[in-house]
N, CA, C and O of each residue as an XYZ file, in Angstrom:
804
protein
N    -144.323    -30.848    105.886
C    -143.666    -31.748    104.943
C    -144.187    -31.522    103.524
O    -143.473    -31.493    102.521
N    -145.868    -31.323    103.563
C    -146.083    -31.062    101.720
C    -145.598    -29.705    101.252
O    -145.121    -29.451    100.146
N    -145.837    -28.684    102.490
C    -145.120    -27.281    102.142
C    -143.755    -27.948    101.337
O    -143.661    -27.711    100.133
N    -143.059    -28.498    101.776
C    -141.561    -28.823    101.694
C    -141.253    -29.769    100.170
O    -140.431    -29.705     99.256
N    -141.921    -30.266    100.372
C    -141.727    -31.552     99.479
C    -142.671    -32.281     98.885
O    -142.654    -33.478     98.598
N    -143.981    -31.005     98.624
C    -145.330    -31.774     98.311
C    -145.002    -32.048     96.106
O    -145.719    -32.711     95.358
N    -143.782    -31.292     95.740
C    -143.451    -31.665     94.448
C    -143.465    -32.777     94.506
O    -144.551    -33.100     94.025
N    -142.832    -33.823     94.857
C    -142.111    -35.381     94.863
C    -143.179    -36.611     94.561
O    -144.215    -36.647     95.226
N    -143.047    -37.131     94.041
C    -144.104    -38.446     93.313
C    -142.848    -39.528     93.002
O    -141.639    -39.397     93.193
N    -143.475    -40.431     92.553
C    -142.903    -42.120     92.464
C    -141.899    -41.834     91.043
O    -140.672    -41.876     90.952
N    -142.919    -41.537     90.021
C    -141.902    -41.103     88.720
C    -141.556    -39.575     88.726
O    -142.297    -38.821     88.095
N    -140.699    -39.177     89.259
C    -140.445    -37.842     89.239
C    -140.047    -37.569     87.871
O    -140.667    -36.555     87.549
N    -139.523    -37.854     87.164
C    -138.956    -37.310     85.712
C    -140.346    -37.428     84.764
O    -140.371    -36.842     83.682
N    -141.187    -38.003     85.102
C    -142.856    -37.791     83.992
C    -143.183    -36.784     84.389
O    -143.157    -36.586     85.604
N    -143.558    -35.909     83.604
C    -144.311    -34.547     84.304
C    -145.683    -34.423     84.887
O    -146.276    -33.593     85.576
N    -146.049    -36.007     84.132
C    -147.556    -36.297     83.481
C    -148.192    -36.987     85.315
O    -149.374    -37.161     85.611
N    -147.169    -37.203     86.091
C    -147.403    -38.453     87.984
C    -148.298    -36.925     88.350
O    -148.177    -35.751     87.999
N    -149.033    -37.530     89.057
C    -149.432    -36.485     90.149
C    -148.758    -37.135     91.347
O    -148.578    -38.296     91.715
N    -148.367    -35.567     91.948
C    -147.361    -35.588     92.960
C    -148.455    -35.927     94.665
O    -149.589    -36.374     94.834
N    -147.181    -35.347     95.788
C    -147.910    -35.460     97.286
C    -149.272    -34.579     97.179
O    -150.389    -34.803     97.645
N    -148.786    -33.504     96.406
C    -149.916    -32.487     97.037
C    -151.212    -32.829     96.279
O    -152.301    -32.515     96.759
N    -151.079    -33.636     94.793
C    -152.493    -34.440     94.553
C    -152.980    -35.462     95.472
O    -154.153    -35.397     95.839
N    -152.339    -36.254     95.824
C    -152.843    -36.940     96.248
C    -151.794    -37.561     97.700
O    -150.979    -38.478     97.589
N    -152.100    -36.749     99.074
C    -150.817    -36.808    100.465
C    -151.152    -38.906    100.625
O    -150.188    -39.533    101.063
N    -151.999    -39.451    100.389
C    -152.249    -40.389    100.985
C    -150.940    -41.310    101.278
O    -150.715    -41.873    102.350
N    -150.305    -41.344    100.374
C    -148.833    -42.033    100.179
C    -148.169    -41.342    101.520
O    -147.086    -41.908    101.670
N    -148.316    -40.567    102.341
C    -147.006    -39.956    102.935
C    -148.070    -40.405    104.128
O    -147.488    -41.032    105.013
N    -149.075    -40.282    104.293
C    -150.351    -40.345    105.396
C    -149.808    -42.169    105.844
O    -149.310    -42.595    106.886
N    -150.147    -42.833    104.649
C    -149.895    -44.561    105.208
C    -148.039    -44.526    105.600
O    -147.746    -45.598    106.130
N    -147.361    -44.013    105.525
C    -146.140    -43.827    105.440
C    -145.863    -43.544    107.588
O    -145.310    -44.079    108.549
N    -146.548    -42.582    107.302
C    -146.566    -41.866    108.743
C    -147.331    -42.680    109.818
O    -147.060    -42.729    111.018
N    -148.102    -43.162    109.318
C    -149.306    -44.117    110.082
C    -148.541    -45.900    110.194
O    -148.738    -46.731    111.081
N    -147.735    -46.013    109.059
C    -146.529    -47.146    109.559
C    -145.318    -47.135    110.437
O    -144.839    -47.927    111.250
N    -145.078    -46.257    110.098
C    -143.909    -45.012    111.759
C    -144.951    -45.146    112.661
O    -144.477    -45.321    113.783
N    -146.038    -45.142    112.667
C    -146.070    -44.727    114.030
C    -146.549    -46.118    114.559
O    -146.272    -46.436    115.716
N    -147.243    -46.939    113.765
C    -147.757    -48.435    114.167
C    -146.429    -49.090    114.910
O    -146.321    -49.203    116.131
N    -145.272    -49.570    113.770
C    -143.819    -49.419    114.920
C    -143.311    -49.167    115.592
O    -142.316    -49.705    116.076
N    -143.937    -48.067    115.900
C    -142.519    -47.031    116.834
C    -141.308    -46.785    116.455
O    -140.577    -46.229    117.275
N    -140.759    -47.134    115.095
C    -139.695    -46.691    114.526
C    -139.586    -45.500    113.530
O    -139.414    -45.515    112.311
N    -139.783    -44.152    114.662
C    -140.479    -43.031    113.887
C    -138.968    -41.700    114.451
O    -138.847    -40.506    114.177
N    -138.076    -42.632    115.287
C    -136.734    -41.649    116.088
C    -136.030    -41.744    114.911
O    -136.001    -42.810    114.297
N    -135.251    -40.406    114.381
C    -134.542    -40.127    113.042
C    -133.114    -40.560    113.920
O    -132.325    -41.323    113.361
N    -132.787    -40.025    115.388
C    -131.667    -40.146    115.776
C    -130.683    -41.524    115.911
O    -129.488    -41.812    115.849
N    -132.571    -42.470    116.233
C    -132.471    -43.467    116.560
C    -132.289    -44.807    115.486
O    -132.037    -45.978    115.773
N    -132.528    -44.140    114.063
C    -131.978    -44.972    112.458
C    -130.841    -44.536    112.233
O    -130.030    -45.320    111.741
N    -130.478    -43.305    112.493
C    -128.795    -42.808    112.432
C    -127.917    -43.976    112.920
O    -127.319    -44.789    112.216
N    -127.962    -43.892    114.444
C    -127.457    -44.694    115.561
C    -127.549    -45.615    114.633
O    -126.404    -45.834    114.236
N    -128.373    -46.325    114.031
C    -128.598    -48.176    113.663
C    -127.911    -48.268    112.314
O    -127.497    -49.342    111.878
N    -127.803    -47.171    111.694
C    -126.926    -47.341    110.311
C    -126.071    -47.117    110.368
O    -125.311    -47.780    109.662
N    -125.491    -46.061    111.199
C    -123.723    -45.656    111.747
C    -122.873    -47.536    112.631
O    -121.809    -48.155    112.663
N    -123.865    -47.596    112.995
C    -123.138    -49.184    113.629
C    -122.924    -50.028    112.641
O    -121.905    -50.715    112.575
N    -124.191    -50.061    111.487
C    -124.057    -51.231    110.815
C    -122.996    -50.758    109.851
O    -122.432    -51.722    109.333
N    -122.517    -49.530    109.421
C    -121.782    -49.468    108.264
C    -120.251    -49.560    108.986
O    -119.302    -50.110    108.427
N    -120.163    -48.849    110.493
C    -118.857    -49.591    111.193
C    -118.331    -50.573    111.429
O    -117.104    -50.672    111.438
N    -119.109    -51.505    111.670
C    -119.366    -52.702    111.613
C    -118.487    -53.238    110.117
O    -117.382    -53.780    110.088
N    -119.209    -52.953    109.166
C    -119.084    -53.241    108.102
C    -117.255    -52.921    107.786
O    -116.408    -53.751    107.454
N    -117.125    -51.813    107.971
C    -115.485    -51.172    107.978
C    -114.429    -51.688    108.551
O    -113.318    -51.980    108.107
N    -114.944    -51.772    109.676
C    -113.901    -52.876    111.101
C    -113.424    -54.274    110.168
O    -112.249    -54.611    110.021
N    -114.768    -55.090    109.503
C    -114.711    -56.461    109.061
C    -113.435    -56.168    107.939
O    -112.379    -56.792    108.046
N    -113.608    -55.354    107.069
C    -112.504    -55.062    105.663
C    -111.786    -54.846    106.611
O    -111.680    -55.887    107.260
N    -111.115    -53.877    107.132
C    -109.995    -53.348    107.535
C    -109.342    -54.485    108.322
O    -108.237    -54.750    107.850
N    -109.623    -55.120    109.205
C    -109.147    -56.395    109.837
C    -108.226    -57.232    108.599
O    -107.046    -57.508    108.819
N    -108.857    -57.578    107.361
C    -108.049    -58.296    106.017
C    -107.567    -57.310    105.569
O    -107.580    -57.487    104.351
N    -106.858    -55.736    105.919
C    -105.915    -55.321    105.082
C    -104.867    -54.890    105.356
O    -104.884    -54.285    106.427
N    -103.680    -54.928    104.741
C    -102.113    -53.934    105.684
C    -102.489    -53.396    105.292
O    -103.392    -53.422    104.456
N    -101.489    -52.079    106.110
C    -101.571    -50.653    106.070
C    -101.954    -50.519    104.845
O    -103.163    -50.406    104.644
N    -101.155    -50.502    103.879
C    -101.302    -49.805    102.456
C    -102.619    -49.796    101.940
O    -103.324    -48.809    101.728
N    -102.944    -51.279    101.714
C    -104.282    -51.421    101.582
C    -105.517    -50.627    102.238
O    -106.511    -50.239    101.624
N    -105.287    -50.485    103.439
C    -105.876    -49.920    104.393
C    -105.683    -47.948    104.018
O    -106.628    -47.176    103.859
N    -105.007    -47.783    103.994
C    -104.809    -46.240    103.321
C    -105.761    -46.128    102.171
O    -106.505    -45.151    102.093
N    -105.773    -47.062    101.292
C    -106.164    -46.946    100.006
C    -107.670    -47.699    100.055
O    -108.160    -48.071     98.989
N    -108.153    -47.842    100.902
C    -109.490    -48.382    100.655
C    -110.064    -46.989    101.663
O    -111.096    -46.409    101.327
N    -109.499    -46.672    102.554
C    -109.962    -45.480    102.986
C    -110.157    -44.227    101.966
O    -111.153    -43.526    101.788
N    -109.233    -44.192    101.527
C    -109.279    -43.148     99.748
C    -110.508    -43.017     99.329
O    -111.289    -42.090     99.113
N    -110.500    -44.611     99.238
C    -111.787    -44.908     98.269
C    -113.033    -44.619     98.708
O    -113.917    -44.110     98.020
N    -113.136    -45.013    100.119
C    -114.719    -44.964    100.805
C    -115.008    -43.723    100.928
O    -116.203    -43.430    100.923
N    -114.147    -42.812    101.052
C    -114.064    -41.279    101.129
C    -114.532    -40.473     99.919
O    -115.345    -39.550     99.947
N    -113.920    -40.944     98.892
C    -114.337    -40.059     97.949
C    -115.704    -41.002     97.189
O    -116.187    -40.335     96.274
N    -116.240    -42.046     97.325
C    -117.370    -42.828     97.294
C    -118.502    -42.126     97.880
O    -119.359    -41.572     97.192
N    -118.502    -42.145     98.873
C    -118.966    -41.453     99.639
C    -119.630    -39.886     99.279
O    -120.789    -39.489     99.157
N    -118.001    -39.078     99.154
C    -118.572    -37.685     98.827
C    -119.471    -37.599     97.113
O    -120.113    -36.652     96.657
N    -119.199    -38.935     96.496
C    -119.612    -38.959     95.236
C    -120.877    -39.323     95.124
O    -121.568    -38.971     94.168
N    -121.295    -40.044     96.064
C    -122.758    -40.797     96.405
C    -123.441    -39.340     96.765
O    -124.505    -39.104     96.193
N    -122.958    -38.419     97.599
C    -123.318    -37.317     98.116
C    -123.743    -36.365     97.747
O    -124.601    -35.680     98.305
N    -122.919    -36.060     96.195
C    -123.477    -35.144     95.161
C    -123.925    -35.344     93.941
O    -124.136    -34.637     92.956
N    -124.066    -36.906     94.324
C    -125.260    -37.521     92.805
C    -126.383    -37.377     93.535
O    -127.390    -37.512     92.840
N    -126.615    -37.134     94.781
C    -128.099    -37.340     95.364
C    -128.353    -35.669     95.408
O    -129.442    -35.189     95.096
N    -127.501    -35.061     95.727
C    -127.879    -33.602     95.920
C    -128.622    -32.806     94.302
O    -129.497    -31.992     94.007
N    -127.577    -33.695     93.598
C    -127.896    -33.120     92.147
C    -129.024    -33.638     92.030
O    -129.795    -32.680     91.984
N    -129.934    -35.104     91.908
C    -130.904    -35.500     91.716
C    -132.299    -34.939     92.553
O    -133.458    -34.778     92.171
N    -131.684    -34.738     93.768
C    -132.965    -33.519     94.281
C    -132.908    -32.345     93.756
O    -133.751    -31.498     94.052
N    -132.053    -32.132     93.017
C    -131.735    -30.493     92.050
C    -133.090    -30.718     91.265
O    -134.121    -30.056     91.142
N    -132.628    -31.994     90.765
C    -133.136    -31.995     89.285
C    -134.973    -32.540     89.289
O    -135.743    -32.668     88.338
N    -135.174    -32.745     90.654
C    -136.363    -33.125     90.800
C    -137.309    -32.013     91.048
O    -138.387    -31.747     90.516
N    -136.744    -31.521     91.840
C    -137.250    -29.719     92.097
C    -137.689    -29.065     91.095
O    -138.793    -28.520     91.098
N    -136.599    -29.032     89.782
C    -137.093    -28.390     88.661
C    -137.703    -29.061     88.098
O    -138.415    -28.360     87.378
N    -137.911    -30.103     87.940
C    -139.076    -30.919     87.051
C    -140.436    -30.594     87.815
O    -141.547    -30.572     87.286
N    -140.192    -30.383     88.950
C    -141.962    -29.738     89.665
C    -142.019    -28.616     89.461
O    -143.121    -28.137     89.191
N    -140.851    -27.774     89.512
C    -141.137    -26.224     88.815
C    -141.984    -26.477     87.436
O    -143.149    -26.080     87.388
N    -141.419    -27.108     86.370
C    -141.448    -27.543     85.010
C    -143.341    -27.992     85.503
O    -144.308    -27.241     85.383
N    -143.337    -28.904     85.847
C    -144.648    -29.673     85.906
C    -145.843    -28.748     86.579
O    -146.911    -29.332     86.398
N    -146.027    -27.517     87.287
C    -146.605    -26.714     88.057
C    -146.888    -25.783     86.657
O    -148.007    -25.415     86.300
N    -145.411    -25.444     85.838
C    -145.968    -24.112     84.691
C    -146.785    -25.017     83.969
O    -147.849    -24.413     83.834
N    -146.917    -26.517     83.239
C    -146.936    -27.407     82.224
C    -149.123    -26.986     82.650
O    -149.943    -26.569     81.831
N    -149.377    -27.332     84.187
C    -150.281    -27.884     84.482
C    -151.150    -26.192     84.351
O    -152.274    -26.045     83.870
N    -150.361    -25.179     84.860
C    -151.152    -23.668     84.122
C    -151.365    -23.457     83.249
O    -152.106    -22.545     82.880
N    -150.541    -24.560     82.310
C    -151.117    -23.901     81.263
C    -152.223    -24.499     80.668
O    -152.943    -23.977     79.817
N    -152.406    -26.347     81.455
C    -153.459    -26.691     80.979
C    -154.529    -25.898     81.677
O    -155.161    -25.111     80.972
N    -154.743    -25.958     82.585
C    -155.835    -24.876     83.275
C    -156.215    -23.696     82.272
O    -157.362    -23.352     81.986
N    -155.277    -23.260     81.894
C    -155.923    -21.600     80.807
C    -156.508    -22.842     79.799
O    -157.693    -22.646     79.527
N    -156.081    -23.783     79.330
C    -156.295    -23.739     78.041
C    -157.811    -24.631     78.259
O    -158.432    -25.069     77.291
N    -158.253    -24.802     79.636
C    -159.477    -25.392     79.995
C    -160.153    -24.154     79.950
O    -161.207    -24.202     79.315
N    -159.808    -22.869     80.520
C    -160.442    -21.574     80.605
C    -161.520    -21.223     79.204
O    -162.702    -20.897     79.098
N    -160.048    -21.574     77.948
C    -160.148    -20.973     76.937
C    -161.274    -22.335     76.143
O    -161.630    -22.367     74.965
N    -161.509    -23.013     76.889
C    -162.566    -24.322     75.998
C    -161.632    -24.791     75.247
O    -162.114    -25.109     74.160
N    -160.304    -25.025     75.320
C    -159.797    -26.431     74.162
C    -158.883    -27.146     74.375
O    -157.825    -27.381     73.790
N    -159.640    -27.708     75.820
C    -159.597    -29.805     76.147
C    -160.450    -29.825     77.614
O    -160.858    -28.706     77.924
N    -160.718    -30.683     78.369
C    -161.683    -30.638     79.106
C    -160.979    -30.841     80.347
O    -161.356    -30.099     81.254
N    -160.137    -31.580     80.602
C    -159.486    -31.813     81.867
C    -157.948    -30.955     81.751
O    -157.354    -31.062     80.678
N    -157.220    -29.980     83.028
C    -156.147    -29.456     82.698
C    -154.908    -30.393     82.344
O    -153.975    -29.898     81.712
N    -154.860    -31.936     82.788
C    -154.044    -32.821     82.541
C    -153.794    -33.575     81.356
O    -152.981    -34.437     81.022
N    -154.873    -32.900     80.762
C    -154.958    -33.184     78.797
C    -153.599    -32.376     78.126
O    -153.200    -32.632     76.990
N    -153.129    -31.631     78.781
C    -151.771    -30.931     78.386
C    -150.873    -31.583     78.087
O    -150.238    -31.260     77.084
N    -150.473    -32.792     78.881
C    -149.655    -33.639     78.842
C    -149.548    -34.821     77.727
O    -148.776    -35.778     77.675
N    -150.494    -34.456     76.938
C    -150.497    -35.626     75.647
C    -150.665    -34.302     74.359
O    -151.456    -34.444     73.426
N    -149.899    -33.210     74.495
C    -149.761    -32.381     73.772
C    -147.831    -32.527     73.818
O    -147.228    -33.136     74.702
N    -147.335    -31.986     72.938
C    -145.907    -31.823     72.790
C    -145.485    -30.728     72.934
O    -146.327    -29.862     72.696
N    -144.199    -30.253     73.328
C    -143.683    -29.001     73.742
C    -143.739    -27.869     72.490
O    -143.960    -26.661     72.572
N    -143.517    -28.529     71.545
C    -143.685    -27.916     70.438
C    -144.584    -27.300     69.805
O    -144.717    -26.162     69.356
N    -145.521    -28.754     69.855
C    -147.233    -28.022     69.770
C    -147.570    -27.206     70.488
O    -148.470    -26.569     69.941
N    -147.204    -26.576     72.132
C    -147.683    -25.885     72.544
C    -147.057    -24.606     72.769
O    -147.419    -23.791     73.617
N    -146.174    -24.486     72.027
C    -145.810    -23.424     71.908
C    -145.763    -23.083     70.257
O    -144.821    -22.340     69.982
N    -146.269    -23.323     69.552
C    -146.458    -23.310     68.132
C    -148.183    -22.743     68.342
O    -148.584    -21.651     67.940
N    -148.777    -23.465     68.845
C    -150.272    -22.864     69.246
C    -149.981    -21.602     70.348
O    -150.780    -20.673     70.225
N    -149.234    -21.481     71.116
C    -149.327    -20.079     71.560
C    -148.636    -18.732     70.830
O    -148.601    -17.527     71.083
N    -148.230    -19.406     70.029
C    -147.515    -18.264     69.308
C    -147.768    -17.990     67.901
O    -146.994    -17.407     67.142
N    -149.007    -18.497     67.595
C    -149.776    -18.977     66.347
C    -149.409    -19.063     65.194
O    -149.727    -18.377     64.223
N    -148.467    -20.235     65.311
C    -147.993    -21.348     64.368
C    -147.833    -22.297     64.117
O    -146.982    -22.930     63.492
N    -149.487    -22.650     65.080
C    -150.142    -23.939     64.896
C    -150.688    -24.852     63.646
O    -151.647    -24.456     62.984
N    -150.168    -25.836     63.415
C    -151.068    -26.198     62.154
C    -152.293    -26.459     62.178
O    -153.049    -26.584     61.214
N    -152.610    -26.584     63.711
C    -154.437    -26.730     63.777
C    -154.069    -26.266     65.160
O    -153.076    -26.292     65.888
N    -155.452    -25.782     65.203
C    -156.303    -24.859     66.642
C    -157.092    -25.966     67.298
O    -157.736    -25.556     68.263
N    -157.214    -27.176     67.061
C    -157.835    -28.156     67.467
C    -158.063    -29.120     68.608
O    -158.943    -29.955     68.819
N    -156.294    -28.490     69.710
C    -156.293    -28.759     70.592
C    -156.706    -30.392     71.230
O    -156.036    -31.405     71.428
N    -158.032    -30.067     71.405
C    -158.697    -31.089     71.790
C    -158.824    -32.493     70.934
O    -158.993    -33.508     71.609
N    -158.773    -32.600     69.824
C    -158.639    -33.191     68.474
C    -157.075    -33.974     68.280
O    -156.689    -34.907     67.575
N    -156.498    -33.193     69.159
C    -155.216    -33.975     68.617
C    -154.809    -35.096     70.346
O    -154.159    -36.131     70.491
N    -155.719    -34.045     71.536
C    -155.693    -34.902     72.839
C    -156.363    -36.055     72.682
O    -155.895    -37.118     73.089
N    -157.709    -35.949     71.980
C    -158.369    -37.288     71.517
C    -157.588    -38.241     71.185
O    -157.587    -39.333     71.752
N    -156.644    -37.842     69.976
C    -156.198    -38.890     69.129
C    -155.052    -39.312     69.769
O    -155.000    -40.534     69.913
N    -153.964    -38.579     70.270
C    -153.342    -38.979     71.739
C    -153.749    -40.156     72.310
O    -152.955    -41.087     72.445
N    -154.882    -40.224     72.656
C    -155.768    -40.800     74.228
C    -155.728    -42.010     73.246
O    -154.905    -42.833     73.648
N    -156.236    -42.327     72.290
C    -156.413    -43.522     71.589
C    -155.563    -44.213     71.229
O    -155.845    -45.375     70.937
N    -154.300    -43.771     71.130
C    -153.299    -44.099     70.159
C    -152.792    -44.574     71.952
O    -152.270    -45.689     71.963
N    -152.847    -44.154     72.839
C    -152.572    -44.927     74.204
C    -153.325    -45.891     74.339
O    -152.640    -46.897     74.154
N    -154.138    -46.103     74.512
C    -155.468    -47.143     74.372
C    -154.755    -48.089     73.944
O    -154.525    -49.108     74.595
N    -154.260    -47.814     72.617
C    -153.704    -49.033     71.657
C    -152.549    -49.454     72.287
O    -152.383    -50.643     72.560
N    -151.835    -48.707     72.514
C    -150.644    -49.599     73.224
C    -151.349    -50.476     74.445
O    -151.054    -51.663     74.582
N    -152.046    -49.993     75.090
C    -152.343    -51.403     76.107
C    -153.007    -52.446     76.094
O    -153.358    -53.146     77.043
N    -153.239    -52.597     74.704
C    -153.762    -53.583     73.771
C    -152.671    -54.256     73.568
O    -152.830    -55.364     74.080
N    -152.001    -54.199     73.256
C    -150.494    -54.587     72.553
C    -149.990    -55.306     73.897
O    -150.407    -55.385     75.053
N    -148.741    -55.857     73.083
C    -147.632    -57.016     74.129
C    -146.948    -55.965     74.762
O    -146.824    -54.803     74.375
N    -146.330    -56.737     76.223
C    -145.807    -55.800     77.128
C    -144.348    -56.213     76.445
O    -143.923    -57.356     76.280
N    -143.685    -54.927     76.087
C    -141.850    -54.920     75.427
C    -141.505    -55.534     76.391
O    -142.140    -55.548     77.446
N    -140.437    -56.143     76.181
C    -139.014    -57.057     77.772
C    -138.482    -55.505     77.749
O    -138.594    -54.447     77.131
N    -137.848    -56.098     78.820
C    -136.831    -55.134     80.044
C    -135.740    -54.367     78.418
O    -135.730    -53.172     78.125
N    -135.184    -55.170     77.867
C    -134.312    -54.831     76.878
C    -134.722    -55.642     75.688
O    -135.053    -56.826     75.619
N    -134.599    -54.519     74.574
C    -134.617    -55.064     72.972
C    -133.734    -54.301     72.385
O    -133.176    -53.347     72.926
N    -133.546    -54.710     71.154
C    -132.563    -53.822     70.033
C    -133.624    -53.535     68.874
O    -134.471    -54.371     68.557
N    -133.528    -52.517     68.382
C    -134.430    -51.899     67.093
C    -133.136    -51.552     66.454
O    -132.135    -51.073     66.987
N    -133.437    -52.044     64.595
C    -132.651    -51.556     63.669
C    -133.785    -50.737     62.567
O    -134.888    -51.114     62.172
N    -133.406    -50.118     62.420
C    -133.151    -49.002     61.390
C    -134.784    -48.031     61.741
O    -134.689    -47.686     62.918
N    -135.909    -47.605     61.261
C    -136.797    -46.399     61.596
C    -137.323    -46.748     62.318
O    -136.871    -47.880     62.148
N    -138.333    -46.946     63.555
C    -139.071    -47.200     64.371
C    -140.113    -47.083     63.759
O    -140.767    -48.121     63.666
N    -140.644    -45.930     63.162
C    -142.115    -46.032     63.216
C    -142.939    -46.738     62.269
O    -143.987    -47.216     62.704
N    -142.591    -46.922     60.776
C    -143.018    -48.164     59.927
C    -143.320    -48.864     60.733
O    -144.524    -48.872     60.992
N    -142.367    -49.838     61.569
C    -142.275    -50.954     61.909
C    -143.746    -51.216     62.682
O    -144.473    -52.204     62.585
N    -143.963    -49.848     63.581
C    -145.372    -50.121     64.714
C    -146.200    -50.353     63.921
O    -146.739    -51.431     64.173
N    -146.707    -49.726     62.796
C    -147.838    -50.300     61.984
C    -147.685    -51.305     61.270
O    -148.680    -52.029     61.262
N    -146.693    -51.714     60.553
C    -146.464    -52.619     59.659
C    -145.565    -53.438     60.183
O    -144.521    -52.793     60.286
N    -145.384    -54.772     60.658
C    -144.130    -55.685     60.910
C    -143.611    -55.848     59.907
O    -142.380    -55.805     59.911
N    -144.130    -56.033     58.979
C    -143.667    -56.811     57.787
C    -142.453    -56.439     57.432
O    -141.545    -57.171     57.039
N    -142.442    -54.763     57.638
C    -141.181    -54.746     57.260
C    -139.816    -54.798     58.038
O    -138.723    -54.252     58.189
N    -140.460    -55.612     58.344
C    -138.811    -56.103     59.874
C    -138.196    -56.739     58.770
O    -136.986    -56.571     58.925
N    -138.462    -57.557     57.458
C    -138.119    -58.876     56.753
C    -136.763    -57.839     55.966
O    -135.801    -58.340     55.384
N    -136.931    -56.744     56.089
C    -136.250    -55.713     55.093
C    -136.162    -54.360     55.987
O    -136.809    -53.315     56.052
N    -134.706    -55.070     56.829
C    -134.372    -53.816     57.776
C    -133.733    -52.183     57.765
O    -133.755    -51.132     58.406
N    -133.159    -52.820     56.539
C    -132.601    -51.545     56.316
C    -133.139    -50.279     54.992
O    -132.588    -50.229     53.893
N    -134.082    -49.520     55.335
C    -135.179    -49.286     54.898
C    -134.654    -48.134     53.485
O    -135.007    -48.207     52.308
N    -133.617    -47.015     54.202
C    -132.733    -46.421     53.415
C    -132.454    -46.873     52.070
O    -132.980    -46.676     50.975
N    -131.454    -47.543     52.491
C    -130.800    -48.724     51.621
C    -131.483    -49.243     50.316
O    -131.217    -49.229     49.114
N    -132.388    -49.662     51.034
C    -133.763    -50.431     49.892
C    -134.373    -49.456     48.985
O    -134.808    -49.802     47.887
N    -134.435    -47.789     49.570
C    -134.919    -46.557     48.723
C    -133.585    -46.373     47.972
O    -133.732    -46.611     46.773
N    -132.375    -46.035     48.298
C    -131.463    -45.572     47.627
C    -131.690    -46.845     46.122
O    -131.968    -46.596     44.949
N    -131.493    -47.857     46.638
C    -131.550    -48.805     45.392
C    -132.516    -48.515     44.222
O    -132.254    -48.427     43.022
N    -133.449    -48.415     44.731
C    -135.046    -47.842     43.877
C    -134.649    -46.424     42.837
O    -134.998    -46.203     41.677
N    -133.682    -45.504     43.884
C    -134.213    -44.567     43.020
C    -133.076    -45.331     41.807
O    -133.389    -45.479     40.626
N    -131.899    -45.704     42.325
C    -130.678    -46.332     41.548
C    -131.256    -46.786     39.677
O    -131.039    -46.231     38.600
N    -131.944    -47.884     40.019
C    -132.950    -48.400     39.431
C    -133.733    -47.331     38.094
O    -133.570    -47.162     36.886
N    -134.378    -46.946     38.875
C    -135.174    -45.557     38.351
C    -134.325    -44.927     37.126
O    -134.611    -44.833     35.932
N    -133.114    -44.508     37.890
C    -132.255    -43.355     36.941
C    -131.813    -44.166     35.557
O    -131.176    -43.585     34.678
């Protein structure tokens, strides 16, 4: 199974999760709850979900004429095949994010080789840009480690900070705003420069 599927972790789209093969324990308590149950027969959850979703079909179809009945069949059909290849695609796309996350983590490893950051998972608070601007030396600093520091802190700080709700709206630059609130009072930040230079001339 880790041969198979040891890519796969909880946040698959962070590159930054360590997956099964860091750490199998997740699949170990998984297997060790199958087996505490005895509900460990694949044939035997088939069987129990094929009834319940017939089940489920029989109940609609009973409230529909034919027509209806033609046309909700349509539907469950191509539902179905649609449910089928949003999941196929999403194991596509998970696959390559462990491809992605396997090169990400070599390269922290060399760049532990080469002395500049200490752990290979320090990579991940580097940007794609930066690291390929430093391998191709058109870095603005060689400092590596210096900018993972300041990374690491600037995280720190957020968990200092209030936890955001589920949903907010932001108007106009984001990043003023994190250091300075103040200027929430004067949202539209553009605007307020265009006037200035207006002024000026």
């Amino acid at each position: 199974f880790l041969r198979k599927y040891g890519f796969r972790c909880i946040n698959e789209l962070k590159l930054e999760e360590t997956t099964l093969h860091d750490d199998p324990g997740f699949v170990v308590d998984a297997v060790a709850g199958y087996l505490r149950t005895g509900s460990y027969s694949i044939s035997a959850m088939e069987e129990r979900e094929s009834a319940i979703r017939d089940k489920a079909e029989e109940e609609v179809v009973k409230r529909l004429n034919p027509l209806q009945r033609a046309l909700f069949s349509w539907v469950v059909f191509h539902a179905r095949r649609g449910v089928r290849h949003r999941e196929n695609t999403r194991f596509s796309r998970t696959k390559i994010f462990g491809v992605f996350r396997d090169l990400f983590r070599a390269m922290g490893r060399n760049f532990v080789k080469l002395g500049l950051m200490e752990h290979f998972m320090d990579v991940f608070y580097l940007t794609v840009r930066e690291i390929e601007e430093f391998v191709e030396g058109r870095s603005v600093t060689n400092n590596l480690a210096g900018l993972v520091a300041l990374r690491k802190a600037e995280f720190d700080s957020y968990k200092q900070g209030l936890v955001p709700p589920e949903r907010f709206m932001t108007h106009g630059a984001a990043g003023p705003y994190m250091l300075f609130p103040q200027l929430l009072d004067d949202l539209d930040l553009l605007a307020k420069a265009q006037a200035d230079m207006q002024l000026e001339s």
